[in-house]
C-alpha positions, 0 to 999 in steps of 0.5 A: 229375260221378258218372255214377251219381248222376246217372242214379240221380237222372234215374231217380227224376224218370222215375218220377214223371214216368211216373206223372205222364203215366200220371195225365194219361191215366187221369184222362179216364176218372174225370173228364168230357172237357167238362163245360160247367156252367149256373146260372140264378137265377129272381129273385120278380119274374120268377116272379110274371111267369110265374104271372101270364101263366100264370094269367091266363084260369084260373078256377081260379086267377086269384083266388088271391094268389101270393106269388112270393118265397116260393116262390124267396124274396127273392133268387130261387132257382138252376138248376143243370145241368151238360152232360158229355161222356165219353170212353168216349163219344167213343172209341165214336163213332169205330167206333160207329153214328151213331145209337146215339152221338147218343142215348147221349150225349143220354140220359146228359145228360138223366138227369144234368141231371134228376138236377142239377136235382130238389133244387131243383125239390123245393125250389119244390115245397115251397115252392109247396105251402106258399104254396097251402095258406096262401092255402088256409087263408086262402080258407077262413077268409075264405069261412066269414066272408064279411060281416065287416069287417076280418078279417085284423086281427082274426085278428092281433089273436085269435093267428091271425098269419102265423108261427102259419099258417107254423107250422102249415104246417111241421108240415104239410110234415113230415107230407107228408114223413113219407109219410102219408096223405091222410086224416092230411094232411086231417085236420091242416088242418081241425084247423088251420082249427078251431083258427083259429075257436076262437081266433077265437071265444075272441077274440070270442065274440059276432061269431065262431063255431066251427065245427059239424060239418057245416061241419067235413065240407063243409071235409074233403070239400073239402081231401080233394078237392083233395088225391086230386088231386095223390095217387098211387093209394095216397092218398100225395103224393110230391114228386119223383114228382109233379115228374116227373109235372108236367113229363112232363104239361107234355112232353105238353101242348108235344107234342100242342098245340104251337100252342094256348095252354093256361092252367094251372090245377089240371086240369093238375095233376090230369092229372099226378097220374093218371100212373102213380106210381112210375117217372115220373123214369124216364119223364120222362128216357125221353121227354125223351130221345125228344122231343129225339131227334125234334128232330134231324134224322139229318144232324145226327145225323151231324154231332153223331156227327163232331164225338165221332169228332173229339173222340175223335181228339183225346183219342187225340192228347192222350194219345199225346203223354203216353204216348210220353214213358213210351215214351222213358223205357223206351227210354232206361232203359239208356243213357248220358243216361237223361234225356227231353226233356218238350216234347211234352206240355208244348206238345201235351198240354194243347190240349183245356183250352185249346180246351174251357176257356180259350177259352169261359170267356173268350168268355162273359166278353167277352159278358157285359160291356157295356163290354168288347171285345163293345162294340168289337165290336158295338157298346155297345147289342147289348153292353148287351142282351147283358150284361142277357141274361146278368146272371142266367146264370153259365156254366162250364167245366171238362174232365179236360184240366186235370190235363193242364194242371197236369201240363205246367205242373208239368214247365215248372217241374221241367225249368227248375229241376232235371231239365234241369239233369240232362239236360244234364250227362248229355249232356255225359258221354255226348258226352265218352265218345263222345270217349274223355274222362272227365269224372266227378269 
């Protein structure tokens, strides 16, 4: 055996093993500790429960037909978010104020679940704000011809289809997009409805009119209306700060009247428009941030602040065990068997994938299945009730700690199959020189 080649050969796997344990801590800080992802589909028929229980008692909406699965469409939407844990975090709870940890932690998650949730909730804006300008336009149409027999045959039969009115609302969307003014927005729908009558009079001339102008101006005035209401100070309408500004007014409402039972209806929509535009995100992640502060009492604070010091001892831990093996392969650089042992990190370092990954995906699988070993557990009824729960959520885990794991994993099969090997042939060189026997080739 050539002593030389074979520490030159363990010098080389130290190197890469250094820098594998050198990735297995770093990579901590560029990926969160624990991020537990939520995913929940809103299915048409739960949001048209919704909006009917919501409507109900509400003059001003109660008559208008909502079409949920357009607005999440036929099989439902998705809401994703996601709750992160950082290590920076947790290292700063340790000689941190309690306080100022809690709220450091619920203020990064509340700006990321906002943040993870705005393309989706300006998704059901836009299509909420198509539906209702549809049902507008329809309302409008059948007001001007209150009397006639079997209007939305006719107006199929005049060219006046549902895919010309969707058409006709997809120009209009692009143009709200595109940041016009209410003005260019009223005026694109009341050329729209004039053009139905047209089409409708061209169709029959003698049962349908077109529009004169003083009909023209009452509708303008109307839509005009309707529209200033859910416009910034600027007669512009702007999705996300209109979100922001629905869900801070719906904060608000939850706040000041927690036990009255409020309707919705389009002063509340009108309230949230008078937020002041331009830094309603802002103020939505501000005061979500405050409520959920208010909520938790300061012994719980203390708790939540332990349980990050906890974690924080931990990471310490997890990553001591990768770095003391960088330590012993400084150490040993010189001598006879430059080879380490791996068991440390193999065994120790990848405990937070294992208590943070591992153990609750497979806990929220046993919950989520009927027949599995919740229904030994509880029972197959409790099972079943907690399996239909579920049947819309899809809950994950993952952590930075699956580096650590894969690295651990791959050093199990790297000292197995050749690096071990090389340890032990060192070993027996260097109890061999102890004796005075070469045992080089």
């Amino acid at each position: 055996m050539d002593k030389k080649s074979l520490r030159f050969k363990v010098g080389i796997c130290n190197i890469i093993i250094s820098v594998l344990c050198v990735l297995s801590i770093v990579s901590y800080f560029f990926m969160p500790f624990w991020k537990v992802a939520v995913a929940y589909t809103v299915t048409p028929e739960m949001l048209q429960e919704i909006l009917d229980g919501a409507t109900e008692g509400s003059e001003d909406m109660e008559d208008l037909e909502f079409d949920a699965a357009e607005v999440v469409g036929e099989e439902g939407i998705t809401l994703e978010l996601s709750i992160r844990l950082k290590t920076a975090d947790m290292l700063a709870a340790i000689g941190g104020d309690a306080t100022d940890s809690v709220q450091a932690l619920i203020d990064d998650n509340v700006s990321n679940i906002i943040d993870d949730l705005y393309p989706t909730l300006s998704k059901i804006a836009s299509n909420t704000a198509k539906v209702t300008v549809k049902t507008t336009v329809y309302a409008m149409v059948d007001e001007e011809l209150e009397g006639h027999e079997e209007v939305r045959e006719t107006m199929d039969a005049a060219g006046v289809t549902e895919d010309y009115i969707d058409g006709e609302i997809d120009k209009l969307m692009t143009t709200i997009d595109e940041g016009a003014h209410v003005d260019e927005i009223t005026a694109q729908i009341v050329d729209t409805i004039d053009d139905v009558f047209n089409k409708l009079n061209t169709y029959d001339a003698s049962t349908y009119d077109t529009l004169d102008a003083s009909t023209k101006e009452e509708i303008t005035d109307e839509v005009k209306e309707i529209l200033l209401e859910i416009a910034d100070d600027e007669g512009h309408i702007k999705t996300d700060e209109l979100i922001a500004s629905l869900l801070l007014e719906l904060l608000e409402e939850t706040e000041d009247s927690a036990s009255t039972n409020n309707v919705v209806s389009t002063s509340f929509i009108t309230a949230a428009a008078e937020e002041e535009s331009g830094s309603s995100v802002d103020e939505l992640k501000a005061k979500l941030t405050d409520l959920i502060l208010d909520q938790i009492p300061e012994d719980s604070a203390e708790m939540i602040a332990m349980i990050m010091k906890v974690i924080g001892f931990v990471f310490i831990f997890t990553a001591f065990t990768w770095f003391y093996i960088i330590l012993k392969i400084l150490v040993k650089m010189r001598k006879t068997n430059n080879a380490v042992k791996l068991k440390l990190p193999i065994w120790l370092g990848w405990l937070p994938c294992l208590i943070l990954v591992f153990i609750p995906s497979l806990a929220f699988r046993m919950l989520s299945k009927p027949d599995g070993l919740m229904a030994k557990i509880a029972g197959a009824d409790t099972a079943a009730e907690m399996a239909e729960m579920l049947g819309n959520l899809s809950v994950s885990f993952s952590s930075a700690s699956i580096i650590s794991f894969a690295i651990a994993m791959a050093f199990v099969i790297f000292s197995i199959a050749y690096y071990g090997r090389l340890r032990r042939k060192l070993k027996k060189i260097r109890k061999a020189e102890k004796k005075g026997i070469s045992l080089e080739d």
